[in-house]
N, C-alpha and C positions, 0 to 999 in steps of 0.2 A: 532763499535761493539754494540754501544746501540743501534743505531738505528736499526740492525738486530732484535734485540732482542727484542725491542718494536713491530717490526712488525708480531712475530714471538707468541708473545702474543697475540694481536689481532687478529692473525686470531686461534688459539686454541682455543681462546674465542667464538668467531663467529662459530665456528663447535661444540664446547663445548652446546652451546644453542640453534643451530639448532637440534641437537641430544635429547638435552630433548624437545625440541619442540614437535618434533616427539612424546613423551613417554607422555608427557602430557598434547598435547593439546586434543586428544580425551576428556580422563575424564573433561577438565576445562570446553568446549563444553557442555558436556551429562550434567556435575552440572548445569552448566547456564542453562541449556533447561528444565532440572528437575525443578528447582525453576522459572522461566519464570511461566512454564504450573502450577505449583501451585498457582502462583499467580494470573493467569487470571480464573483458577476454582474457587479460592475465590471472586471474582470479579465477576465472570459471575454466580453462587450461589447467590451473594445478589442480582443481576439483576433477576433472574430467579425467587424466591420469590417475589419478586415484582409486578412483570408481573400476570397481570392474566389469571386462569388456563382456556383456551377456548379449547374444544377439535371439531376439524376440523377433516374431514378425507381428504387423497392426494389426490390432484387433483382439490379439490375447489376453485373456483373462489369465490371472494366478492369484488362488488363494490360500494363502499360508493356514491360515485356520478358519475352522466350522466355529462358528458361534454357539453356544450354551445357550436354548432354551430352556428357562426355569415357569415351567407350569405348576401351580401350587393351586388348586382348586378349592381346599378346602381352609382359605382366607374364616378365620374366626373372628368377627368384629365386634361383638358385644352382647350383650343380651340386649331384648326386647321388651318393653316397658309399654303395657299399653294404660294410659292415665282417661281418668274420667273424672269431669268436671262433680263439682260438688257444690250445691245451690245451698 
């Protein structure tokens, strides 16, 4: 009989907290997301302040530097070896 009864607790337990799962893991979600997103706008705030203020318009292009092609044509890779079978 205990053993029914333990197992009969266990699972009341397990549907007991599946059911507030349900009820509240939306809100624990939404708080965590709430305080997440505040914390990276205080974050991203002192970033932003920092940064200085360059006003661009869309679409620009800026490029700091020309890239270095290096053309070398005259790649020496070895000699050439022509072999012939020997019967």
């Amino acid at each position: 009989m205990g053993l029914l009864k333990t197992v009969l607790v266990i699972v009341l337990v397990y549907y007991l907290l599946k059911i507030l799962g349900r009820w509240f893991a939306p809100k624990l979600f939404s708080y965590a997301a709430r305080k997440t997103e505040a914390h990276f706008r205080e974050r991203y705030g002192q970033f932003h302040e920092q940064a200085p203020q360059e006003e661009e318009q869309l679409g620009d292009i800026i490029i700091d530097k020309k890239p270095t092609k290096k053309t070398n044509t005259s790649k020496k890779v070895g000699e050439y070896i022509d072999f012939e079978e020997i019967e």
